[in-house]
Backbone as ProteinMPNN parsed JSONL, in Angstrom:
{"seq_chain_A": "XXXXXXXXXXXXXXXXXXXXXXXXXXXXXXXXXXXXXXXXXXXXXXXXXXXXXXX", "coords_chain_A": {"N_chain_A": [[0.843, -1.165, 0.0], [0.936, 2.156, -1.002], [2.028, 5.184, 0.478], [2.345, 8.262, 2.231], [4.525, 10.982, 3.798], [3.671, 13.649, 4.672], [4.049, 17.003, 5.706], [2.89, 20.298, 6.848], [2.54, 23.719, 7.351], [0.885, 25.368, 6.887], [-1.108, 26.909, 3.961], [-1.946, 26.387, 1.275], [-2.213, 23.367, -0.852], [-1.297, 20.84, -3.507], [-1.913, 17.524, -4.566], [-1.1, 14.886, -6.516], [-3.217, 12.291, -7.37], [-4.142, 8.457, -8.315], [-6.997, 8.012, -10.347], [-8.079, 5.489, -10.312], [-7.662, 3.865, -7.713], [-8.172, 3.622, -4.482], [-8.319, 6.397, -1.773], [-7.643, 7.443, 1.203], [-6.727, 9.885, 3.974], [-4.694, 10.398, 7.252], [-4.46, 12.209, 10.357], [-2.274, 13.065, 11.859], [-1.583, 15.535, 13.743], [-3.264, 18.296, 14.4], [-4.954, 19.672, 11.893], [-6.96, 19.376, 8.934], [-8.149, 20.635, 6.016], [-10.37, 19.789, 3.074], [-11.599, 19.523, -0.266], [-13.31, 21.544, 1.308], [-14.687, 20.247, 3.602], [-13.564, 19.688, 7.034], [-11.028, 18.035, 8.316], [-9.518, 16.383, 11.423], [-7.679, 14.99, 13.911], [-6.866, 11.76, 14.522], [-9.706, 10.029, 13.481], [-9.995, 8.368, 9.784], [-9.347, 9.77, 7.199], [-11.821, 9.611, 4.345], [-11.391, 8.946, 0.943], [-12.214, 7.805, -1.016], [-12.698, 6.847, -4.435], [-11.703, 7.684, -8.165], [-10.538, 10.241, -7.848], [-8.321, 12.508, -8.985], [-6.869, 14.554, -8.092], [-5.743, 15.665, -4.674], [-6.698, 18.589, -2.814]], "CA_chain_A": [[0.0, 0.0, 0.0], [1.75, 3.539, -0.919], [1.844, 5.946, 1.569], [3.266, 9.422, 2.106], [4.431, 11.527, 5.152], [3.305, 14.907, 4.942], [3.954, 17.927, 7.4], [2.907, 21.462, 6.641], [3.047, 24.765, 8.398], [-0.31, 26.035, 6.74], [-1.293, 27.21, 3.094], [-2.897, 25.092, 0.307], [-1.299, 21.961, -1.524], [-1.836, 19.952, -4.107], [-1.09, 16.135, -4.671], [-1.61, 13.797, -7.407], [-3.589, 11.031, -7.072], [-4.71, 8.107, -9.303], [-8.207, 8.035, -9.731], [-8.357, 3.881, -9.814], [-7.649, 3.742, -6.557], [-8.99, 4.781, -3.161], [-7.73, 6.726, -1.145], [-7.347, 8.165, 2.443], [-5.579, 10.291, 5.188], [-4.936, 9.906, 8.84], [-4.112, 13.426, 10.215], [-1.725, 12.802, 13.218], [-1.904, 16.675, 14.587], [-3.697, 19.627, 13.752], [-5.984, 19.24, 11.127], [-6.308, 19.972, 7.545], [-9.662, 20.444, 4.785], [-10.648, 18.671, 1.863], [-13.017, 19.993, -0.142], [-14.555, 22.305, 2.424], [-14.851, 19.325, 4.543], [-12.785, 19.444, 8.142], [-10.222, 16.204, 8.632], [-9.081, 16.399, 12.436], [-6.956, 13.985, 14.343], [-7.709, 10.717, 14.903], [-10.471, 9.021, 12.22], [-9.438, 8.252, 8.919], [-10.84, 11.132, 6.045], [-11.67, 8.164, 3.401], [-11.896, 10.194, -0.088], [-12.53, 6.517, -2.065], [-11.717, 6.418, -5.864], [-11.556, 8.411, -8.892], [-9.828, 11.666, -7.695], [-7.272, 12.871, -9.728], [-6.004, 15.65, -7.183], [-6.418, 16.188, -3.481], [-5.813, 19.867, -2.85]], "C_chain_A": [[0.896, 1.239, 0.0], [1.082, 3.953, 0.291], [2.63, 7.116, 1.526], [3.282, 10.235, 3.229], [4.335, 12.743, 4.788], [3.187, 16.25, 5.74], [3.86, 19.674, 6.511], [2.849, 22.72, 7.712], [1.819, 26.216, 8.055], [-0.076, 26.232, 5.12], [-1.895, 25.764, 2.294], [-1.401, 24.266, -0.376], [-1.778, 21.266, -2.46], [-1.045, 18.621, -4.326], [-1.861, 15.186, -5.436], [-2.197, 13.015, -7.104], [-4.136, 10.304, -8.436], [-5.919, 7.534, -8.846], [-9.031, 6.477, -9.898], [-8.302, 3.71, -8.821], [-7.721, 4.392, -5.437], [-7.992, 5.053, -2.48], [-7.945, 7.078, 0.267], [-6.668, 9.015, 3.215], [-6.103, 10.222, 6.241], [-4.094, 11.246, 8.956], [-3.603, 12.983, 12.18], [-1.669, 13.668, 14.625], [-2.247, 17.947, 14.189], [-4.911, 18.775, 12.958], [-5.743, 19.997, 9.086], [-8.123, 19.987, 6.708], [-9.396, 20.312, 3.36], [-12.009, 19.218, 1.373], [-14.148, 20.325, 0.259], [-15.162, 21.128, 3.677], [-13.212, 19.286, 5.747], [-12.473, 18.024, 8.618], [-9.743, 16.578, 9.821], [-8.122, 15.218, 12.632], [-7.337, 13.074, 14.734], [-8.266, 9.496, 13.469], [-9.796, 9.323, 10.794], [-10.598, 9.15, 7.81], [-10.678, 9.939, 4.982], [-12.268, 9.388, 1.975], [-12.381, 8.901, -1.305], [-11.918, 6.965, -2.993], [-12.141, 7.624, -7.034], [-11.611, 9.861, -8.977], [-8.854, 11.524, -8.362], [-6.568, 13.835, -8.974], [-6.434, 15.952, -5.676], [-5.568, 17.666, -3.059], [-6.71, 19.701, -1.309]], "O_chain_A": [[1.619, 1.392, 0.984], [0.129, 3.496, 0.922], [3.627, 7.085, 0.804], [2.204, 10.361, 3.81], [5.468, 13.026, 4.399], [2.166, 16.471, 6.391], [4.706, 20.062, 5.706], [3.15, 22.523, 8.889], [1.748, 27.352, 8.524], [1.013, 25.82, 4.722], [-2.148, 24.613, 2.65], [-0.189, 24.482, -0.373], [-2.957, 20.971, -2.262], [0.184, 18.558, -4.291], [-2.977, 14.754, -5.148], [-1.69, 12.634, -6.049], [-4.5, 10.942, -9.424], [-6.173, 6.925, -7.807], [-10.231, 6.297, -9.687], [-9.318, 3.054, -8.592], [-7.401, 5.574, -5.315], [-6.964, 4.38, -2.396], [-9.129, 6.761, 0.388], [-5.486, 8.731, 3.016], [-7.293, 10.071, 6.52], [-3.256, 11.557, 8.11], [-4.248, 12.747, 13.201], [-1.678, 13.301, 15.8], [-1.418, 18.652, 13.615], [-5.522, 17.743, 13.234], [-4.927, 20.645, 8.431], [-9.05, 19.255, 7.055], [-8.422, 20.662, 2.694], [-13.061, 19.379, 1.992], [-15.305, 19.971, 0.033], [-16.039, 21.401, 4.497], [-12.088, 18.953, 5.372], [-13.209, 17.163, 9.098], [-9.177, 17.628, 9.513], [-7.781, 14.525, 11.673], [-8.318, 13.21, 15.465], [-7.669, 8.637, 12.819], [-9.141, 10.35, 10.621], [-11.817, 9.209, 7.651], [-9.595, 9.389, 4.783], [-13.135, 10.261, 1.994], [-12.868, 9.229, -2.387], [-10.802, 7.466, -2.853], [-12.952, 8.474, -6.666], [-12.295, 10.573, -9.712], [-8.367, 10.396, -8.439], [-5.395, 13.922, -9.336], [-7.522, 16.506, -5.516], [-4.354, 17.86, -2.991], [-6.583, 20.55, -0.426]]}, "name": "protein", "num_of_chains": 1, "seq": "XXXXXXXXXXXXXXXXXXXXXXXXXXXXXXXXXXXXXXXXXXXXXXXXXXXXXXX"}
């Protein structure tokens, strides 16, 4: 299973994804949003399949 470690310090981002396969993040501290949707710490933000970009 890929995976990627991620640490920011605020502002927007973008990151490829392929849109065959699902995806997720697990947000270890702080928090972060996803298409106007709030990901906190803890539960897993599940974004499933055919995204092409998670900004």
């Amino acid at each position: 299973m890929p995976a990627a470690d991620l640490n920011s310090c605020g502002g927007a981002a973008a990151f490829p994804l392929r849109p065959a396969f699902e995806h997720a993040v697990l947000v270890l501290d702080g928090g972060l949003t996803v298409d106007g949707q709030e990901v906190g710490p803890g539960p897993l933000g599940y974004f499933g399949a055919g995204r092409d970009v998670l900004t």
